[in-house]
C-alpha positions, 0 to 999 in steps of 0.5 A, spaced: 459 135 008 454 141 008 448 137 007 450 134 014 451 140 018 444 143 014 440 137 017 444 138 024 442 144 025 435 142 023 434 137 028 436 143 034 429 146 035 429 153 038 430 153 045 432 146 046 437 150 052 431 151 056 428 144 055 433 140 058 433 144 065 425 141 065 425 134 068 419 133 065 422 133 058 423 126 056 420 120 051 415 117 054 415 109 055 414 106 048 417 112 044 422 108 040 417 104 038 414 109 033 420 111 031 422 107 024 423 101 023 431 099 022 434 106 023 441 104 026 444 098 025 443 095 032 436 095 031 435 091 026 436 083 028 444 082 029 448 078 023 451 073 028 448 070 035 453 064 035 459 066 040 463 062 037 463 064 030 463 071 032 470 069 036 472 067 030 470 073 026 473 078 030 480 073 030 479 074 023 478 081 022 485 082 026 489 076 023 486 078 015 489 085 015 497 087 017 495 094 019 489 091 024 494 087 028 500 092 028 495 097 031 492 092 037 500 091 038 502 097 038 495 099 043 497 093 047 505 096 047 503 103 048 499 101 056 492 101 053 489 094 057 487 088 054 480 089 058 479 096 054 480 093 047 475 087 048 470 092 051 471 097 045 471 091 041 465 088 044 461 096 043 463 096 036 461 090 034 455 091 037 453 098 034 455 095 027 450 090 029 455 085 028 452 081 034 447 083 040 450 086 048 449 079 051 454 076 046 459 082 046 459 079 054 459 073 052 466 072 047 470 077 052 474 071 056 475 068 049 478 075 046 481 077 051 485 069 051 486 071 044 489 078 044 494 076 050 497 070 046 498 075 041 502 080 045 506 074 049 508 071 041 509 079 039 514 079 045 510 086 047 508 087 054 501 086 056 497 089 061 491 085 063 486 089 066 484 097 069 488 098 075 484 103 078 484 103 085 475 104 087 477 108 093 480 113 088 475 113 083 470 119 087 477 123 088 479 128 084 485 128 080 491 130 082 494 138 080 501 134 078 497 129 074 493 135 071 499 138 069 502 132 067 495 130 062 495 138 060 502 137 057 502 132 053 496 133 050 495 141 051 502 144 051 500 150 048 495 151 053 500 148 059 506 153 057 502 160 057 500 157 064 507 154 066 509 162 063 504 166 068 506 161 074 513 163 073 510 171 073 506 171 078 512 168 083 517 173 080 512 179 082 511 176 089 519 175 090 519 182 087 513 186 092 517 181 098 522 185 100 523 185 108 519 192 110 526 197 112 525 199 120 517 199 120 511 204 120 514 209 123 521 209 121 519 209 113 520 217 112 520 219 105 520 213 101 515 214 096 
């Protein structure tokens, strides 16, 4: 583990910061072509290019292990779209160099088929796709939903806000007493 934070901190060159403000810094066209050869696995030639038997594969995998399908179930029962798993497995797939992007598009109806008669024949609800709204899409998110993201997966954070809300308002209540007469009938009161 250390080698591998060792070469990270290798590979950051010094001011690295200022380059990336610089518009000009980018590869030039061609570059990846002198980098070496098979480096990632989806640069070398995919080891399937039939959709079918990818479908078959994929199926495979998920129908091989208990633990694999119990977990596609439980995403499928917990909300998450079917949509969403077929293009994380279509990624997978592709940055494993299991298959090319064109067949990950392409085998997208059949698994999508696939995982919904497998929540149907499980009894687990299923959603099919996003329902995102587009004209949403540009807004910003709501202060409530903010509230309600950050305390179920920050609460520590959302209990010291929550805890300086609640003092701010009781200084506010407290400094909001009704003035007594007015300017000139305040006398002595400090």
């Amino acid at each position: 583990m250390r080698n591998e934070i060792n070469k990270l901190d290798n590979n950051v060159k010094q001011g690295a910061q200022q380059a990336r403000a610089d518009p000009f810094n980018f590869p030039v066209p061609g570059h990846s072509l002198t980098d070496a050869p098979d480096k990632w696995d989806w640069d070398r030639p995919p080891r399937m290019t039939d959709p079918d038997k990818v479908v078959d594969f994929v199926i495979d995998k998920v129908e091989s292990s208990a633990n694999t399908k119990e977990n596609f179930l439980r995403m499928m029962a917990s909300g998450i779209t079917v949509e969403e798993i077929v293009n994380t497995v279509g990624l997978a797939g592709f940055s494993h160099g299991e298959f090319t992007p064109d067949v990950a598009e392409i085998i997208k109806p059949a698994l999508s088929v696939y995982f919904v008669g497998l929540a149907i024949e499980n009894k687990v609800p299923v959603v099919m796709f996003t329902n995102r709204n587009t004209e949403e899409d540009g807004k910003m998110m709501s202060k409530e939903a903010t509230l309600k993201v950050m305390e179920e997966r920050n609460p520590k954070e959302y209990n010291r806000l929550m805890t300086a809300l609640s003092e701010k308002n009781n200084v506010k209540e407290v400094n909001e007493e009704p003035p007594m007469g007015g300017f000139m009938n305040m006398g002595d009161r400090a």
